[in-house]
ZAVEXKE-745788 format. One record per atom (N, C-alpha, C): residue in three letters; x, y, z. Coordinates in steps of 0.2 Angstrom, whole numbers, plus 2048, in hexadecimal, padded with zeros to 3 digits. Example, Ala and Ser with C-alpha at 12.3 -4.5 7.8 and 13.67 -1.06 7.14 Angstrom:
BEGIN
ala8427E4827/ala83E7EA827/ala8427F0827/ser8407F5823/ser8447FB824/ser840800827/
// end
This chain:
BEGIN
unk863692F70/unk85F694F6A/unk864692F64/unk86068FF5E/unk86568FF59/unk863693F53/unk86A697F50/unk86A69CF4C/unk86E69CF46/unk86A69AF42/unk86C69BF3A/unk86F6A4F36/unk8746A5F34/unk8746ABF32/unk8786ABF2C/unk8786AFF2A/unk87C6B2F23/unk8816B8F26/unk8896B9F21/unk88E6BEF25/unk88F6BDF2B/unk8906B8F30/unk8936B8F34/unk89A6BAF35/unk89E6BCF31/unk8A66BCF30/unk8A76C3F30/unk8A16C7F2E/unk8A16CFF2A/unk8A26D1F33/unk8A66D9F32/unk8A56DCF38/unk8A16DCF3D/unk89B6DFF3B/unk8956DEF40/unk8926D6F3F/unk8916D0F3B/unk8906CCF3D/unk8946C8F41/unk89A6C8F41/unk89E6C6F47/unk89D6C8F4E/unk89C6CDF4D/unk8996D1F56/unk8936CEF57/unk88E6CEF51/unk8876CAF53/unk8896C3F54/unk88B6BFF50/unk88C6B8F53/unk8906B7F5A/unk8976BEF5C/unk8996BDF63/unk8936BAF67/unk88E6C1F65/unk88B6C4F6B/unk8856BEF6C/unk8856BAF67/unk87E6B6F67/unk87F6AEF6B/unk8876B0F6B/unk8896A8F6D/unk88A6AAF75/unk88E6AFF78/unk88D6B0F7C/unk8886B1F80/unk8816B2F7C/unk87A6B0F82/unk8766A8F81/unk87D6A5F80/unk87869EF7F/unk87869CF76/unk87669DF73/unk87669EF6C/unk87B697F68/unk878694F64/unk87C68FF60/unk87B692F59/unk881694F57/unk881699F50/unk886695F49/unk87F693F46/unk883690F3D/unk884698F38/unk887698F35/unk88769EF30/unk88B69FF29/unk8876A1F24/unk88B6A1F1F/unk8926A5F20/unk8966A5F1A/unk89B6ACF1A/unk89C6ACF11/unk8A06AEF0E/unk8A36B1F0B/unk8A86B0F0B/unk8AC6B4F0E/unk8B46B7F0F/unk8B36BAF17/unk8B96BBF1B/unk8BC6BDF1F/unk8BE6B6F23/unk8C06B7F28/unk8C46B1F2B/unk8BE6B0F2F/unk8BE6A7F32/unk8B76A4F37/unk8BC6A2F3C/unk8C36A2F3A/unk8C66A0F42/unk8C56A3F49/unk8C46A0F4F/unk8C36A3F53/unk8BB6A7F56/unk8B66A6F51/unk8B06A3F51/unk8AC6A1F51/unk8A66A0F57/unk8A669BF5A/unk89F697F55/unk89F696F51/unk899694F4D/unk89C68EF45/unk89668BF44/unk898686F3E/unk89568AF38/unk89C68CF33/unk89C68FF2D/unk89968BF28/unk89668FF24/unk89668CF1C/unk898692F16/unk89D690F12/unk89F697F0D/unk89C694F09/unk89869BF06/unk89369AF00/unk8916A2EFF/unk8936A3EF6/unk8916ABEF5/unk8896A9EF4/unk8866B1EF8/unk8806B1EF9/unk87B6B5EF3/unk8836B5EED/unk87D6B8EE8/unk87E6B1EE4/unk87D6ABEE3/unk87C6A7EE1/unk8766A4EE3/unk8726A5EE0/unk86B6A5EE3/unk86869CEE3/unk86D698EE0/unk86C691EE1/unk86E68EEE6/unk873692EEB/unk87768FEF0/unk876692EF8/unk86F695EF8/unk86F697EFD/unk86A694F02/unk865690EFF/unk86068DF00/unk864687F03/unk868681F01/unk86C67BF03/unk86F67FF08/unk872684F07/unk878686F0E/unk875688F15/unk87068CF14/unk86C68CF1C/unk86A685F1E/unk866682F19/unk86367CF1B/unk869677F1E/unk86E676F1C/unk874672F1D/unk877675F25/unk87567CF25/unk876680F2C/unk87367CF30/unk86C67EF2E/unk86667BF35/unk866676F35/unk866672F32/unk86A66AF32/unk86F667F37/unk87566CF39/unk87966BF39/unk87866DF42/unk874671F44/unk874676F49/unk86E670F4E/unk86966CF48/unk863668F4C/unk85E66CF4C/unk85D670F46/unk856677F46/unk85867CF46/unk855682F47/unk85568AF44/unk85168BF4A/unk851691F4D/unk84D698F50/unk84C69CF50/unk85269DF4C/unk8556A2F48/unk8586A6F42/unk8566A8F3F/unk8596A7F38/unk85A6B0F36/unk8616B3F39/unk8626B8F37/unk8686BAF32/unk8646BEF2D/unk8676C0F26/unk86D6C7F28/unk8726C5F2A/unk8796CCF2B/unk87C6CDF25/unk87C6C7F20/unk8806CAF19/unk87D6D1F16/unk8816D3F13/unk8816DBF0F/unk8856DBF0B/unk8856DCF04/unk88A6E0F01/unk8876E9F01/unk88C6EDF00/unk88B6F5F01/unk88E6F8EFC/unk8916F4EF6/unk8956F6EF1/unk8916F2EEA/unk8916F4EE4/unk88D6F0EDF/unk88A6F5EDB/unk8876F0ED7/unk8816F4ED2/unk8796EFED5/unk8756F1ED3/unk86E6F0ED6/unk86D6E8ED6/unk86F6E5ECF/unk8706DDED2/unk8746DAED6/unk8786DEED6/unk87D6D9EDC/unk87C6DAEE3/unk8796E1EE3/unk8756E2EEB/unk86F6DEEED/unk86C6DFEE9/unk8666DBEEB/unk8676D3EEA/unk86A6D2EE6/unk86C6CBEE6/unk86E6C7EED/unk8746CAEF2/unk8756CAEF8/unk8716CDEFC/unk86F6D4EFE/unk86C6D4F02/unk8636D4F01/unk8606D3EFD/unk85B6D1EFD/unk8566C7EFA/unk8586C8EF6/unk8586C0EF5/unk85C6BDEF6/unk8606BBEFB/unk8626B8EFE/unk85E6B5F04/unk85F6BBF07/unk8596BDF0D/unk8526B9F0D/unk8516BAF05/unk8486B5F04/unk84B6AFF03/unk84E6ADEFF/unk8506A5EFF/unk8516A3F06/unk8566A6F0A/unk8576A3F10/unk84F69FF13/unk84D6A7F14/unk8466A6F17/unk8416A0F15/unk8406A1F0E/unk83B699F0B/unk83C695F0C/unk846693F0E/unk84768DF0C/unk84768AF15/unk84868FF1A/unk84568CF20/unk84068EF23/unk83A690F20/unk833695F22/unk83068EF28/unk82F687F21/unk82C684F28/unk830682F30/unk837680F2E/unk83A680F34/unk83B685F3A/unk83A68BF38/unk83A692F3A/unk831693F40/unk82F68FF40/unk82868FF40/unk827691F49/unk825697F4D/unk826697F53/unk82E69CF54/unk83269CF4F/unk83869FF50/unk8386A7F4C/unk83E6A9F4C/unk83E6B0F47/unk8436B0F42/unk8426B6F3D/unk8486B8F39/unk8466BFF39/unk84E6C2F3A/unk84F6C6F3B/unk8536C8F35/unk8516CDF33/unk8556D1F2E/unk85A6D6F30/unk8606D6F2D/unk8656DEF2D/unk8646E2F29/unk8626EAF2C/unk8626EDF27/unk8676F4F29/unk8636FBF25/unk866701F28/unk861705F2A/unk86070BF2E/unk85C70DF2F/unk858713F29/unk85F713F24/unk85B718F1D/unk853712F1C/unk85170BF1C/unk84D708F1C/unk84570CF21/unk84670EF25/unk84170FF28/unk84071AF2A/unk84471CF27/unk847724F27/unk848727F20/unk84472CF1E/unk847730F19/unk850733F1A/unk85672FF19/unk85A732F1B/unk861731F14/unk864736F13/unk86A736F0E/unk86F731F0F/unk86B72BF0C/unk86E725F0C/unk871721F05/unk87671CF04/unk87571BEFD/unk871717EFA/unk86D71BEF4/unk866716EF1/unk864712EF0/unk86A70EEEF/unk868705EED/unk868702EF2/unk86F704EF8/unk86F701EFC/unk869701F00/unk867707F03/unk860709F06/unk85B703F02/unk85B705EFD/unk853703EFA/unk8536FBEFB/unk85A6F7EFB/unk8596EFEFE/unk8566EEF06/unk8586F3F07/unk8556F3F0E/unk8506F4F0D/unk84D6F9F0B/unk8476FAF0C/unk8426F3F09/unk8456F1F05/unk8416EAF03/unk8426E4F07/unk8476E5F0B/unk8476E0F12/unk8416E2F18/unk83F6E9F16/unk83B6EBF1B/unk8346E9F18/unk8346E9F12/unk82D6E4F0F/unk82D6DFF10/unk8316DAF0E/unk8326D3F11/unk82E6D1F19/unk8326D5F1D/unk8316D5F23/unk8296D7F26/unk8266DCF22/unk8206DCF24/unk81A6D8F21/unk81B6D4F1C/unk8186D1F16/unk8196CAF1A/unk81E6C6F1D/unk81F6C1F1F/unk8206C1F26/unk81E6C6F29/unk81B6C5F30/unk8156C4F32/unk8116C9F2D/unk80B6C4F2C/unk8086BDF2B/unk80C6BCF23/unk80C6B6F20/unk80F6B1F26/unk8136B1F28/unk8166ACF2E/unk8156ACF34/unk80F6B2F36/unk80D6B1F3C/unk8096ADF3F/unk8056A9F3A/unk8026A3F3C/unk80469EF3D/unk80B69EF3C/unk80F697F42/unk813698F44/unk8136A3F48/unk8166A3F4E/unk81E6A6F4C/unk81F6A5F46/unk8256A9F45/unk8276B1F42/unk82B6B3F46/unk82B6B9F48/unk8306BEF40/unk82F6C3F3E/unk8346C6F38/unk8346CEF3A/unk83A6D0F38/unk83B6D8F3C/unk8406DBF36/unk8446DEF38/unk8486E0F34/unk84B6E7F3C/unk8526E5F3B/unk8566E7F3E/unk8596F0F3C/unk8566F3F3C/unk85A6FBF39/unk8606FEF3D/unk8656FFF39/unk86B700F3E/unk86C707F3B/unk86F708F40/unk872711F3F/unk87A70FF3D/unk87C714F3B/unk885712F39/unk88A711F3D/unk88E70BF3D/unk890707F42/unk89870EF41/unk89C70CF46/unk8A470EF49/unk8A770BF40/unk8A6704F3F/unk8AA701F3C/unk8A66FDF38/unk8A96F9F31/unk8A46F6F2D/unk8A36F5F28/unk89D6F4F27/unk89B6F9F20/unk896700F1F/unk896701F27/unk897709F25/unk89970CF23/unk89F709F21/unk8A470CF1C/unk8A2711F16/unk89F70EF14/unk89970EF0D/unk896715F0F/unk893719F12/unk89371FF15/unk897723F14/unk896729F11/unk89B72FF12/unk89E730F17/unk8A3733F1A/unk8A4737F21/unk8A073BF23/unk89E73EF1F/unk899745F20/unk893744F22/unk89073EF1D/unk88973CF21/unk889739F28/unk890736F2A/unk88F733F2F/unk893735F35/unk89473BF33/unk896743F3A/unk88E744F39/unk889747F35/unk88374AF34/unk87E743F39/unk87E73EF37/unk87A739F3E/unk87D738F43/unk88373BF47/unk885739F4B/unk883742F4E/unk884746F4B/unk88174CF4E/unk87A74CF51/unk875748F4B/unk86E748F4D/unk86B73FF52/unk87073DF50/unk86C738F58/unk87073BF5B/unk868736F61/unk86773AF67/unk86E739F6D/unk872734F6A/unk878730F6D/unk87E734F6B/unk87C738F66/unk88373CF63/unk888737F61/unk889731F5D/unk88C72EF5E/unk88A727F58/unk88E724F55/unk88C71EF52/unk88F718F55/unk88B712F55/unk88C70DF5B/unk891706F58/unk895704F5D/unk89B700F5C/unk8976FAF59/unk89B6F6F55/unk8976F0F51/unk8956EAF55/unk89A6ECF5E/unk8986E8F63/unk8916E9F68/unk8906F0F68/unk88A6F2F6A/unk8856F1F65/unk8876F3F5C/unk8816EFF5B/unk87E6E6F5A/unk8846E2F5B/unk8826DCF5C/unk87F6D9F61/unk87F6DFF67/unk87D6DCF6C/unk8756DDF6D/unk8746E5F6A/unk86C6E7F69/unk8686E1F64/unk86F6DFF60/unk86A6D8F5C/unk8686D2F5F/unk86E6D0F61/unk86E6CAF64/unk8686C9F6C/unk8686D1F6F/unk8646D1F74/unk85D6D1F6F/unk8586D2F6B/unk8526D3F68/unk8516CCF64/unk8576C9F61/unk8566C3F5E/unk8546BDF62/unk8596BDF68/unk8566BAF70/unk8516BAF75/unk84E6BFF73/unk8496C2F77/unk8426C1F76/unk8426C3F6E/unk83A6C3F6C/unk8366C0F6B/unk8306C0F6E/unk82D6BDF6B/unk8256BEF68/unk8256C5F6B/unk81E6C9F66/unk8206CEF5F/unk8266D2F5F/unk8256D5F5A/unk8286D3F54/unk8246D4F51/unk8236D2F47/unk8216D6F41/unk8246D6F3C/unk8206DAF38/unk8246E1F3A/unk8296E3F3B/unk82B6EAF3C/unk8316EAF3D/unk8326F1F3A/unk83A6F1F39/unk83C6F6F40/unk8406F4F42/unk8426F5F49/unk84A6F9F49/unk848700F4B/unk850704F4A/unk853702F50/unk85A702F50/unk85D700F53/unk862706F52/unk86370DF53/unk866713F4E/unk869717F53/unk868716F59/unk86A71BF5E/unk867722F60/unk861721F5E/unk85C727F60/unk85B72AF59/unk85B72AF53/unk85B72FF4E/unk855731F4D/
// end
């Protein structure tokens, strides 16, 4: 299967690309920053709030891979003011998606989010509410793309060991680690693998934002 993504370099998308290649997976991916050595995927560095460069860079991905299956968005920024979060974590996301919609046909995109997206929970505002517009994306264009078979969800995590869970108080994340069902928040490896096992797998759910939170 091949998979297009954004952030493959960031914490958790490194875990995701380990875990995606290890089941078979051919993985192209943006980055930013951090190191791509020892990685097992073909990079493109390109900042993803440059809304003119993001369109050419997956494309030159899927290009490069022989086609798309998969097109999932890991990038995030968790720090900013309202333009600069959305600029990455939401339009980007959309650009991605228009620029391979037809390619993608039959295939999925998956979106990264948090679980503040699908739960009333003491989260931070801007960051949440990007989500939650990933979560409109995802059910608007599950729809819209379900006539040729392509699938769109959105990913809700609960706060990771490591990350940009950072971004989270200490407090808030003793207080969800007391009320999931797991006691616990899950390593950036366990969450790659719940991704990378649902990005490989599916092939009926669309349209829904899918908690991945550890029982919250």
């Amino acid at each position: 299967m091949r998979v297009v993504m954004t952030g493959g370099t960031g914490r958790l998308g490194s875990a995701v690309l380990r875990e995606l290649v290890s089941r078979g997976a051919v993985v192209g991916s943006t980055y930013v920053s951090g190191a791509t050595e020892g990685l097992p995927a073909t990079f493109r560095k390109v900042d993803l709030a440059d809304a003119a460069a993001v369109a050419p860079a997956v494309r030159s991905l899927a290009a490069e891979l022989g086609g798309v299956d998969v097109l999932l968005h890991a990038a995030g920024r968790t720090d900013g003011g309202f333009d600069e979060l959305f600029a990455v974590n939401v339009r980007a996301a959309w650009l991605a998606i228009d620029a391979l919609r037809g390619e993608l046909a039959g295939g999925q995109v998956a979106l990264l989010g948090s679980i503040g997206a699908l739960k009333a929970m003491e989260t931070p505002p801007l960051l949440t509410a990007t989500h939650g517009a990933l979560l409109g994306l995802a059910r608007s264009l599950g729809k819209e793309l379900g006539a040729q078979g392509t699938r769109v969800n959105l990913l809700a995590l609960g706060p990771l060991t490591e990350g940009s869970s950072s971004a989270i108080s200490p407090h808030l994340r003793t207080e969800y680690a007391k009320h999931a069902c797991l006691r616990r928040e899950a390593t950036p490896e366990e969450a790659g693998a719940a991704i990378a096992s649902f990005v490989l797998s599916n092939t009926y759910v669309t349209g829904q934002g899918v908690a991945l939170d550890g029982g919250l």
